[in-house]
N, C-alpha and C positions, 0 to 999 in steps of 0.2 A: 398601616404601612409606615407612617410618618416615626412610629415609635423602632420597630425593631429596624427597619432602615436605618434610623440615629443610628442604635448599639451595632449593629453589622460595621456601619461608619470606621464606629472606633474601634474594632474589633480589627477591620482590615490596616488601620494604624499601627495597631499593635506588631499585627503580621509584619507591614511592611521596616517596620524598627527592629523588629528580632530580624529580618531576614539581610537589613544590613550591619546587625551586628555579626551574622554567624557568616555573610560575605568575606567582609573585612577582616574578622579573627579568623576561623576557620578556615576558609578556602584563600585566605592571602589576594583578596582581588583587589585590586588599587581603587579607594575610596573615590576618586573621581567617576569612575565609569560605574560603580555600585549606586553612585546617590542618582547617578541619569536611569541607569537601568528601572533601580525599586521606584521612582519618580513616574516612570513612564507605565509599570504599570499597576503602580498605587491608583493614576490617574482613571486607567483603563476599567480594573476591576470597581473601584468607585463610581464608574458610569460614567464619567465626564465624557462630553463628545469627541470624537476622536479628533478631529481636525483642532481642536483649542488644547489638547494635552501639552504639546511640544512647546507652542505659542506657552501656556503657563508657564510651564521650566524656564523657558526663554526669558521672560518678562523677569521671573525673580530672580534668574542668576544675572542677568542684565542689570536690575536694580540697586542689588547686591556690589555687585563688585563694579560699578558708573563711580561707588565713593570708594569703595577698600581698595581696589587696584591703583589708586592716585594715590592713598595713604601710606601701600605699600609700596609702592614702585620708591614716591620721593623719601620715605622711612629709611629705606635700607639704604639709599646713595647717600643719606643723611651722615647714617651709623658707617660705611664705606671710608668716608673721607673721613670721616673720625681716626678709624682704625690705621689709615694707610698715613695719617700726616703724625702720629705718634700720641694724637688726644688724651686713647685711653688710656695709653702707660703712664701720660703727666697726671691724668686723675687717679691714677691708683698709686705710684709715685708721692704722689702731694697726700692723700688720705694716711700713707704706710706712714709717713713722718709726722704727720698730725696727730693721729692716734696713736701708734706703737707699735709697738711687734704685741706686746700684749692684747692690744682692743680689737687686732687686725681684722677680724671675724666680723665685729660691726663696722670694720671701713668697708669690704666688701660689701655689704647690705645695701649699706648708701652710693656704694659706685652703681648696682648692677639698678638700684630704684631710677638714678637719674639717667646712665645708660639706656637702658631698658625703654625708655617713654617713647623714640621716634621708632622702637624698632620689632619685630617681631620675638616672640620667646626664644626662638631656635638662631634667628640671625644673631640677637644680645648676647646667646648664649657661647657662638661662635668668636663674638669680639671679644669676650671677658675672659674666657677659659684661657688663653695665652698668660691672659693677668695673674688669673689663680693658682698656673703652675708655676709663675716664675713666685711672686710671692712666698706658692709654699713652699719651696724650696729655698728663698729667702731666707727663712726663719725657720724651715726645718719642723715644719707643723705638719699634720695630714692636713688631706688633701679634701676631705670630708670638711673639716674646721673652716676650711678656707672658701668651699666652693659650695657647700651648704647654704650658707646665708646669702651668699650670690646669687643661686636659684631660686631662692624665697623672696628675695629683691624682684629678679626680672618676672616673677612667676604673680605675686600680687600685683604688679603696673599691668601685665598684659590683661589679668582677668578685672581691673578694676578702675585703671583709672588711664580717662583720656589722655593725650592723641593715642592711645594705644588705638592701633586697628580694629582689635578685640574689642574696646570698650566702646571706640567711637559707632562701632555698628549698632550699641545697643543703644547707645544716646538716640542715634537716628531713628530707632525703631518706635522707642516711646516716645519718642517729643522730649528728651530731658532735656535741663539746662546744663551744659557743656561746663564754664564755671563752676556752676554749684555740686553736677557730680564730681569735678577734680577736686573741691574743699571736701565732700564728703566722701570721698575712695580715699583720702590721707588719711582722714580720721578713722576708718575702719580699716587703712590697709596697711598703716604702718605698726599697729600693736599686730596684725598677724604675720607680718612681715618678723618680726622681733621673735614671737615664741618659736614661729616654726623654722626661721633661720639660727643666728645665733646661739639662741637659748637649746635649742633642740640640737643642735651640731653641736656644743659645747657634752649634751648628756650621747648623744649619740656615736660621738668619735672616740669615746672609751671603750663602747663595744666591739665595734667593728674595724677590722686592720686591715687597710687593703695593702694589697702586692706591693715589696721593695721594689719593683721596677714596671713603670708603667711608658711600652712606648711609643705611646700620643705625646705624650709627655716631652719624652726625648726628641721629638721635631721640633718640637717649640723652643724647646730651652738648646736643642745642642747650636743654633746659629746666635746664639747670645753675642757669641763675637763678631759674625760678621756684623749684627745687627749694629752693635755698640758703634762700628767703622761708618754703617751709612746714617747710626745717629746724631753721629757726632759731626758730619758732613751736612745733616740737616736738622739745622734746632727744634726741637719738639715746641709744638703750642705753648701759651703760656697757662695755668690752671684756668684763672680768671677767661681768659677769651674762649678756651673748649667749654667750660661750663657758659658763659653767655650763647655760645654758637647751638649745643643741643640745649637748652633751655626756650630759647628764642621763641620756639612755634606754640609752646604752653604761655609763654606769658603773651603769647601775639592772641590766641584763643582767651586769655582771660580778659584781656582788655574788650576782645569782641564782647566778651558775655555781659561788660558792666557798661557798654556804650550808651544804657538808658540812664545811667546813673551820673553818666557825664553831658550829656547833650539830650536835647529834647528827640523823641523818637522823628523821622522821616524827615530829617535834615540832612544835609549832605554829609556832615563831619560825623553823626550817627552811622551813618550810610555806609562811610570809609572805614570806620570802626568795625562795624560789622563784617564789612568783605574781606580787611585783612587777618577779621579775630577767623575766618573760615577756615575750618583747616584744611582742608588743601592749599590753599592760599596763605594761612602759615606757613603748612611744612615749605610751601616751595621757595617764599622766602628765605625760610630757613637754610635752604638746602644751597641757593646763590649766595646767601653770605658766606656758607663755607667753602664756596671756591675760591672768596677770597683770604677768609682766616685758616682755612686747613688745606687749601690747593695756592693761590700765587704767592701767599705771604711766605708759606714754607718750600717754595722754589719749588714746585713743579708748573708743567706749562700746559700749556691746553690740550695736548695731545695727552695727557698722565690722565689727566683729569676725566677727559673723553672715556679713556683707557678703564676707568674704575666705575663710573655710571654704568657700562657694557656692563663688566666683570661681574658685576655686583646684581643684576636681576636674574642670571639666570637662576642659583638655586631656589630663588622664590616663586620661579615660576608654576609648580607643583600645587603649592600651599594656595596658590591664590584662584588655581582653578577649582580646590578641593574647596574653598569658599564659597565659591559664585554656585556651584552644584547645590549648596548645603542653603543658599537660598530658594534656588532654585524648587528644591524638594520642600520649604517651606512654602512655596508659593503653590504648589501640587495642593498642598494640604488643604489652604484656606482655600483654593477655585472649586477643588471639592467638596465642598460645605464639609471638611471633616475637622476644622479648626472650630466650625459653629458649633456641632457636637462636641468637642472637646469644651468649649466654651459653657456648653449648660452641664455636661457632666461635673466641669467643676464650680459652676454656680452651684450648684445641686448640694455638693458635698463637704461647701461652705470651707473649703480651704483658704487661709487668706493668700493673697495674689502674693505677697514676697516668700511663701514657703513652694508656693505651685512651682511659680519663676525657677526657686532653686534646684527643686525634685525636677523638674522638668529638663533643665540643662544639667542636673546630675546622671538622669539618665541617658541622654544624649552624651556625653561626655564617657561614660563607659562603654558606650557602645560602638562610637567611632573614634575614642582617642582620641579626637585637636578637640582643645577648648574652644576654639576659633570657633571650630561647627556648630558645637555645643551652642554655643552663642550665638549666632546665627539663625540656628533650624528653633533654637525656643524664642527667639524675640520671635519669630513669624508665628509661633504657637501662642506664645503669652500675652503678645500686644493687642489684638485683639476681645480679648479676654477683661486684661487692665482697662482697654477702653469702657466696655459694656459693662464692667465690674459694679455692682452696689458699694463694695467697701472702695472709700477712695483711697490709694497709696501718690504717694511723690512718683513722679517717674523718676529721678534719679536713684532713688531707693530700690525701684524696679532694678534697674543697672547693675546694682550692687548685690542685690540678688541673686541673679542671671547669672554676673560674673563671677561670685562665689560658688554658685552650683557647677557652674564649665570648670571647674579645676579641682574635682573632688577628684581620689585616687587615679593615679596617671599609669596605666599597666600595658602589656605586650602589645595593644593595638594602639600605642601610642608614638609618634617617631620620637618625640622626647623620651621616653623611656630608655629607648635604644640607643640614643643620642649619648644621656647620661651615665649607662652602664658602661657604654665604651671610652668615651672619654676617661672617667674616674677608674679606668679599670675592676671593675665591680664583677659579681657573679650577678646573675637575677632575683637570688635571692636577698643578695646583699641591695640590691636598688629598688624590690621591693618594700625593704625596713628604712631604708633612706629616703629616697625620691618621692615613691608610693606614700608614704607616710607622711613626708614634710607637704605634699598638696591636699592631703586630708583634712591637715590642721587647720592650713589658711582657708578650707573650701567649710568645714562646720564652723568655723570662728569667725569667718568672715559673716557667715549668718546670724549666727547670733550679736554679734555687732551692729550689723544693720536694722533689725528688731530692736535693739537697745536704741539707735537713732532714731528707728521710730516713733518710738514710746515719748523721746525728747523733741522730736518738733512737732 
């Protein structure tokens, strides 16, 4: 019994994975209601008692989203105030004169890195894009040159390195150290950041020409002037304070992470170190300093400020439920002993845990399109796994694993796909040779990067 039961186990896994990728692609059914439906009766056909099924779901989308819903909720009023006090234009402003009109490709890179860290892929991508069209237009470059390395920017922060929502999920799941993944997602995410941004738009916007007139575009850019009238009525941030204000809640976490290194553990001042390096307790620091550097310093009043907190959660409302689901269905897995089974299948087949990690959220990640899930549904598959594992790995290295397999090719059942076609004005095809392709590179390179850190610590 005990044997073909296992393989039945994963056999019904399988099912239940093809049946929400052919939901999701195929029949267009909103991944929310796909991950409770297959969830409910993954549980069912696996035998679990019926009265504990729901209760499971419960428990792991509860779990789940107790910490990303705080990260996301304070993230995006973060990135909010940014956008509405003038931040991002001073950081892309100050990069476009630092570097040149010639380097611009790699100012982009680094706006959308440091951008990118309190905020979601799709929200980053929604505060930068303004930046990209007005730049390119600036200088008269496409639009691929400019907004290329932008996406390779926000696209390695979300899949690699904390406070990213994406990554802090995975931090929590293995026990990593928070500090030591952010030093090692730099060191793996900024050479992937470089080939598949820059370097890659540089060979790739020779090939492809997109449309003289694109009009997304023209929203943005046609109120230039009025914009100039209410800019000029209200001083943009200074560089320095926007970069201290979104920088804040990373250096608040880093200090938490080294408070053993400054104070003896389970002292008070250890204590304090810890609760403000939390990030929740970062970002939301973070998030009251900016109602003074990006909401009263630059003249709005509390009612603006009110105004933009609202404004700014609803479209992530979606995203953060299709999270909580996605742990959810990870929780179905392991209450059903089907994570145990997956656990000896792959003790069995002696894969090492940072190649499992990344096959595993690379297949989740083509099946449901958000990396988010991808990252989510395999920390609930893999962490269990790393723990009982014979080979020992770092759990931060887990992380980077994880997060390089959620952002292997990004295709039709993905809203960033669709996000970025439209935007860029693109055909499908043409955002499959761009988009598709630029998360390929950071998703096998970031792999092999983190095996090369392996090898060195």
């Amino acid at each position: 019994m005990g044997a073909s039961h296992g393989s039945l186990l994963l056999i019904y896994a399988v099912v239940a994975i093809a049946a929400l990728i052919l939901l999701i692609t195929r029949f267009k059914v909103y991944p929310f209601l796909v991950l409770i439906i297959v969830s409910l009766l993954l549980g069912l056909v696996a035998g679990m008692p019926m009265g504990t099924i729901v209760k499971s779901f419960e428990t792991g989308n509860g779990n789940t989203l107790g910490h990303i819903a705080i990260v996301v909720g304070l993230g995006t009023m973060l990135g909010k105030m940014m956008a509405e006090s003038g931040g991002a234009e001073r950081i892309a402003t100050t990069l476009i004169d630092k570097f040149g009109e010639k380097h611009i490709h790699w100012a982009m890179m680094v706006v959308a890195i440091i951008v990118g860290l309190p905020v979601f892929f799709e929200v980053g991508f929604v505060l930068l894009i303004p930046i990209a069209f007005n730049v390119a237009k600036r200088t008269g470059k496409s639009l691929l040159l400019i907004g290329l390395p932008m996406i390779a920017g926000l696209s390695v922060v979300h899949g690699l390195i904390p406070p990213h929502p994406a990554a802090m999920l995975a931090v929590q799941a293995y026990h990593a150290d928070i500090g030591k993944t952010i030093a090692y997602g730099l060191i793996v995410g900024v050479p992937c950041a470089i080939v598949a941004g820059p370097l890659f738009a540089l060979l790739v916007s020779r090939y492809i020409k997109l449309p003289e007139h694109n009009p997304l575009a023209a929203q943005f850019l046609g109120s230039a002037a009025e914009d100039k009238e209410k800019q000029t009525k209200r001083e943009l941030p200074s560089f320095g304070v926007t970069l201290f204000t979104i920088l804040l809640p990373v250096i608040l976490m880093l200090i938490g992470s080294w408070a053993d290194l400054v104070f003896a553990p389970n002292t008070l001042p250890n204590d304090l170190l810890r609760f403000v390096g939390n990030s929740d307790v970062a970002l939301l620091i973070a998030v009251l300093v900016s109602f003074w550097t990006f909401g009263a310093k630059r003249g709005f009043n509390r009612e603006q400020i009110q105004k933009f907190c609202g404004e700014c959660l609803a479209p992530i409302a979606g995203i953060t439920l299709i999270v909580g689901a996605g742990g959810g269905f990870g929780r179905v897995l392991m209450d059903s002993g089907i994570s145990k089974e997956i656990v000896n299948a792959a003790t069995a087949a002696h894969l090492s845990p940072l190649l499992f990690a990344w096959a595993v959220a690379a297949l989740i990640r083509l099946a449901t399109g958000s990396a988010t899930v991808a990252m989510t549904t395999a920390c609930g598959i893999v962490a269990p796994i790393a723990a009982a594992g014979a080979v020992q790995v770092r759990p931060e290295l887990l992380v980077l694993a994880t997060g390089s397999g959620s952002l292997i090719f990004s295709h039709v059942n993905d809203g960033g796909f669709w996000l970025i076609k439209e935007y860029f004005g693109m055909t499908v095809g043409q955002t499959f040779k761009t988009w598709s392709l630029l998360e390929t590179i950071i998703s096998v390179m970031g792999l092999g990067l983190t095996f090369a850190l392996a090898t060195v610590l």
